[in-house]
C-alpha positions in Angstrom: 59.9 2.6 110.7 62.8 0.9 108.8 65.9 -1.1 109.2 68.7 -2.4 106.9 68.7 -6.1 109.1 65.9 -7.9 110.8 65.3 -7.0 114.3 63.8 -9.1 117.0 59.4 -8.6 117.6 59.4 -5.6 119.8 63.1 -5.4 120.3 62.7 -2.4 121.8 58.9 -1.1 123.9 56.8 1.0 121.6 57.1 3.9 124.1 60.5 3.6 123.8 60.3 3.9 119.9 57.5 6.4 120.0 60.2 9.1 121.3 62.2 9.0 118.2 60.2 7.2 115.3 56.7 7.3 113.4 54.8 3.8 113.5 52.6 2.3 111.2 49.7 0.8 112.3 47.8 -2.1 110.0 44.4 -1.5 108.8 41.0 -2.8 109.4 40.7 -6.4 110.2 37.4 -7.0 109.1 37.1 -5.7 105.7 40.9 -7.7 105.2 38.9 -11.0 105.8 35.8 -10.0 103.7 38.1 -9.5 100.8 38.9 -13.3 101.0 35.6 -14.6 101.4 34.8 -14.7 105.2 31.3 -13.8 106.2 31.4 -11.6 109.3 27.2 -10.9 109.3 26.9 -11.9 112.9 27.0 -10.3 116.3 30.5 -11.4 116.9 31.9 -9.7 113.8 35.4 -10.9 113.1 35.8 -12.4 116.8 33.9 -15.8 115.8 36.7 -16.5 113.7 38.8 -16.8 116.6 37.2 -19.9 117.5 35.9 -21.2 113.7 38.6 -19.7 111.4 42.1 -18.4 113.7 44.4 -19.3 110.9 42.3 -16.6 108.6 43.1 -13.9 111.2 46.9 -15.3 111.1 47.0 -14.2 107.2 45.1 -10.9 108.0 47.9 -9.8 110.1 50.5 -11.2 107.8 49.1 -9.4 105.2 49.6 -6.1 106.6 53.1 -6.7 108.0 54.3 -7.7 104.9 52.1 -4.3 103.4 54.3 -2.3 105.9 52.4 -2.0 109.5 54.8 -2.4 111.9 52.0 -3.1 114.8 49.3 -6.0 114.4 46.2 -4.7 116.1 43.9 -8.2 117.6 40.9 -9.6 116.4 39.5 -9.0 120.1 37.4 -6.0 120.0 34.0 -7.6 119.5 35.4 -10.5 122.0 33.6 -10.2 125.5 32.7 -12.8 128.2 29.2 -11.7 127.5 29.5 -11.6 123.4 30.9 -15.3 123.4 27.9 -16.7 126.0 25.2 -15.7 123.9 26.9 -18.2 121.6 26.8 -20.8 124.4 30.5 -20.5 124.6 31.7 -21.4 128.5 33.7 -18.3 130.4 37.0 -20.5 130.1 36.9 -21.0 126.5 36.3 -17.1 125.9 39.4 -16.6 127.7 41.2 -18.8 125.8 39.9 -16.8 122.5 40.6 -13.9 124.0 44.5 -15.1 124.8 44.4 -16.5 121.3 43.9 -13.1 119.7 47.0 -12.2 121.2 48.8 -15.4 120.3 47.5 -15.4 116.3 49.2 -11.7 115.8 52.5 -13.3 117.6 52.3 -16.0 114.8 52.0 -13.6 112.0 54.8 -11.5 113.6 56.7 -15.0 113.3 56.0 -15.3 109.9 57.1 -12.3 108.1 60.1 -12.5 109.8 60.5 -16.0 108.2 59.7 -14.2 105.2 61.9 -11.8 105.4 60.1 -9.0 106.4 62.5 -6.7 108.6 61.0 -3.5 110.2 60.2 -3.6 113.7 56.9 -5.4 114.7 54.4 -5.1 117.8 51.1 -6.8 118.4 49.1 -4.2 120.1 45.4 -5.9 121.8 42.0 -4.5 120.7 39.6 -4.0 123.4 36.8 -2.3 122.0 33.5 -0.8 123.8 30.7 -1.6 125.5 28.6 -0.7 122.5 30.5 -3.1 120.4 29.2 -6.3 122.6 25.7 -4.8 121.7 26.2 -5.2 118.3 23.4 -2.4 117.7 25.9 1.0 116.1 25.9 2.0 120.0 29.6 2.2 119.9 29.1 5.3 117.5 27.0 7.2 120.5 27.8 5.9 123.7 25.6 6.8 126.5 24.7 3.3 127.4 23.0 4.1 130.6 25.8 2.6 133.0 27.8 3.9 135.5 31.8 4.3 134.7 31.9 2.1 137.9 29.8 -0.6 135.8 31.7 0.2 132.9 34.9 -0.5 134.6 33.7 -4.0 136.2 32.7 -4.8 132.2 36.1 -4.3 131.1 38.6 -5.2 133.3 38.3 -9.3 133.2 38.8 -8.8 129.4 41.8 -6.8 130.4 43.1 -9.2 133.0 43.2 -11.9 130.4 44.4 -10.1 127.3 47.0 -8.7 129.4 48.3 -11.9 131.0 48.9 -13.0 127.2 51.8 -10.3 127.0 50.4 -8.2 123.8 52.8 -5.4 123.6 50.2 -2.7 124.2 46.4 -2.9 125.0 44.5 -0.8 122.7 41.5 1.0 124.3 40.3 1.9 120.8 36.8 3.2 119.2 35.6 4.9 122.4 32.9 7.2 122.3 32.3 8.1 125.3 34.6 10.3 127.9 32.6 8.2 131.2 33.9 4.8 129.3 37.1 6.2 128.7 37.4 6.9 132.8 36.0 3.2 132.8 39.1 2.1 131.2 41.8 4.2 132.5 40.8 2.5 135.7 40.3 -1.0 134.6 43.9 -0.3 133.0 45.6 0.5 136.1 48.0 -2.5 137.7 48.0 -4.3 134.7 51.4 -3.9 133.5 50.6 -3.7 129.8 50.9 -0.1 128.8 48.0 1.1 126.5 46.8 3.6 124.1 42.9 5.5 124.7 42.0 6.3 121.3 38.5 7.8 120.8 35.9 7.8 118.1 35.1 11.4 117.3 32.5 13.9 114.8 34.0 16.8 114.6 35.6 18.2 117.6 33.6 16.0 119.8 33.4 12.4 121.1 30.7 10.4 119.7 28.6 11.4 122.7 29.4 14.9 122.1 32.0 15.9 124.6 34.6 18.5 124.0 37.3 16.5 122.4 40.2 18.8 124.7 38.1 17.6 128.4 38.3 13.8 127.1 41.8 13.7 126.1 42.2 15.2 129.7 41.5 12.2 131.1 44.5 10.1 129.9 47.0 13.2 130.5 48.4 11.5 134.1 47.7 8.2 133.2 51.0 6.7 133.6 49.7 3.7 131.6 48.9 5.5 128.8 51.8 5.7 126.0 49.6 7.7 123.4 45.7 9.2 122.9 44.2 10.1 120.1 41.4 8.8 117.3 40.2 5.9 115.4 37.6 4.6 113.8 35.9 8.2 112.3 36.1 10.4 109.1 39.4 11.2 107.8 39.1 15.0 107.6 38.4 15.0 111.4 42.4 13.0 112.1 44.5 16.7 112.1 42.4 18.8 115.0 42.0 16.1 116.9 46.1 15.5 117.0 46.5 18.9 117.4 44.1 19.0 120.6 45.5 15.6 121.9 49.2 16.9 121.9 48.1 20.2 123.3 46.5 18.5 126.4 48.2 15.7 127.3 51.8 16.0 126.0 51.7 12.2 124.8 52.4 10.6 121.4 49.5 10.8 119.4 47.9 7.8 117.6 45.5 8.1 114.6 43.9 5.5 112.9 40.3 6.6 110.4 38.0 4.9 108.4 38.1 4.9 105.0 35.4 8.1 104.8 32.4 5.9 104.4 29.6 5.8 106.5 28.5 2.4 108.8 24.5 1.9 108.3 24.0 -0.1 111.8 20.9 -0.9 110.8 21.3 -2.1 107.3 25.1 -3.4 108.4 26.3 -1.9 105.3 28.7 1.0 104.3 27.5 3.7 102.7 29.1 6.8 100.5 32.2 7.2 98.8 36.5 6.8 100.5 38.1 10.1 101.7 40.9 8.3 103.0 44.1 9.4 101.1 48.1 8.3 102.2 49.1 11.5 101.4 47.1 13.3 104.4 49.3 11.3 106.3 52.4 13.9 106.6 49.9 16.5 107.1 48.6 14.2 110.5 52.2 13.7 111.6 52.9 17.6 111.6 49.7 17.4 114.2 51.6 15.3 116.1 50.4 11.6 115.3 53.2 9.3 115.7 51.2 5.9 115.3 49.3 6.1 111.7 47.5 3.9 110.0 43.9 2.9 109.3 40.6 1.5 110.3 37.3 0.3 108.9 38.0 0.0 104.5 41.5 0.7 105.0 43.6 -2.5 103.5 47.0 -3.1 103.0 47.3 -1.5 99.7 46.3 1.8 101.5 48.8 0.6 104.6 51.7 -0.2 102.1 51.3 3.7 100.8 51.1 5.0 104.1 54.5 3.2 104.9 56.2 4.6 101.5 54.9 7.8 102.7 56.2 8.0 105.9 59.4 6.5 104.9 60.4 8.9 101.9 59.8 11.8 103.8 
């Protein structure tokens, strides 16, 4: 999205701009802070900056708003209740992180406006999967043994307090399972915080190997639900799945892959070589994606071509 003057953070909803307008989302936040130097080797992944670094994560954001994005998406997805007390951090100051993610993409928002940065912006709030409290690659198979009703009861303090810090939208992002995904259509509901359900996919599959048109199904009468679609998985896998998502549930799509490389859990280490090129990107909105950007190895030089792209055509 672009405008000739500045316009006030989310002066209109995203739902409402999603009826008329393609929007960029940033790119990944953890390889945007490796790239300056922060270590992010430990179980809380970009989260512990939250409570050691937050001013890191401020630039992060800025750095793709000024590249472009026109929505900041939270250092939260690693950020859990249970992730922060295995580092002996008390349940009220993991709320607070948790509110703070919300509050550090605000103040990036603030920023590049006072640095002139003009296209509309919206600060969208990560809440990633079970598997990615486990720190173990389980977010990339799902099938954790739990019940969506245990599932649900997981997510939805997370969701009380990232909501109550008034993020734009709550991103259910990287989920690879259909049973979480009814988890958190239901932890979603009464929040009033509209969200997107975006799955991790191979293929034409979730991650736990459901058909790709019965999980999008899910979201398909979830009034809270403002888009579906993919994140997190191989870039050559982005088109079907837009394709399907439109086809079943009628909603904006939003589409967000990895670079192409491949996450060694064990090793903690990428592997392989980038598929990720700007240019797929017309070919992703003709599928029906109308929020596009970029996950894992995706920077802003990548986001700041995917904006030109969008833009000139």
């Amino acid at each position: 999205m672009t405008s000739d003057t500045p316009a006030p953070l989310a002066e209109m909803s995203l739902a409402a701009a999603l009826a008329t307008e393609t929007v960029v989302l940033d790119g990944g936040m953890s390889n945007q802070l490796e790239s300056v130097g922060h270590d992010l080797s430990d179980e809380l992944w970009s989260a512990r900056l939250l409570a050691e670094r937050p001013e890191a994560i401020t630039e992060a954001h800025l750095a793709y708003f000024e590249a472009g994005a026109n929505v900041a998406i939270t250092s939260s997805y690693q950020a859990t209740f249970e992730g922060f007390a295995k580092r002996g951090i008390e349940r009220e100051e993991a709320a607070r992180l948790l509110a703070l993610s919300v509050g550090l993409a605000r103040d990036a928002a603030r920023q590049a406006r006072d640095k002139g940065v003009a296209h509309p912006l919206w600060v969208a709030a990560s809440v990633g999967p079970y598997g990615a409290m486990l720190a173990d690659g389980s977010e990339y198979r799902g099938r954790y043994g739990l019940s969506v009703d245990e599932l649900e009861r997981f997510h939805r303090p997370r969701l009380e307090v990232l909501a109550a810090a008034a993020p734009d939208v709550l991103a259910l992002e990287t989920v690879p399972d259909a049973d979480e995904a009814e988890a958190l259509l239901r932890a979603v509901r009464g929040l009033g915080v509209p969200a997107w359900l975006s799955y991790s996919v191979e293929g034409d599959r979730t991650r736990a190997g459901q058909p790709l048109d019965e999980a999008f199904a899910l979201a398909a009468d979830a009034d809270e639900v403002i888009a579906v679609g993919v994140n997190c998985c191989a870039p050559e896998d982005v088109a079907a799945a837009a394709a399907t998502a439109v086809r079943v549930t009628g909603k904006p799509v939003v589409v967000y892959p990895n670079s192409g490389e491949a996450w060694d859990a064990e090793a903690r280490a990428w592997n392989g070589r980038s598929t990720f090129s700007p240019d797929e990107v017309l070919g992703w909105r003709e599928s029906g994606a109308r929020l596009i950007g970029g996950c894992c190895r995706v920077g802003p030089e990548a986001v700041a071509s995917i904006a030109r792209t969008l833009g000139a055509a």
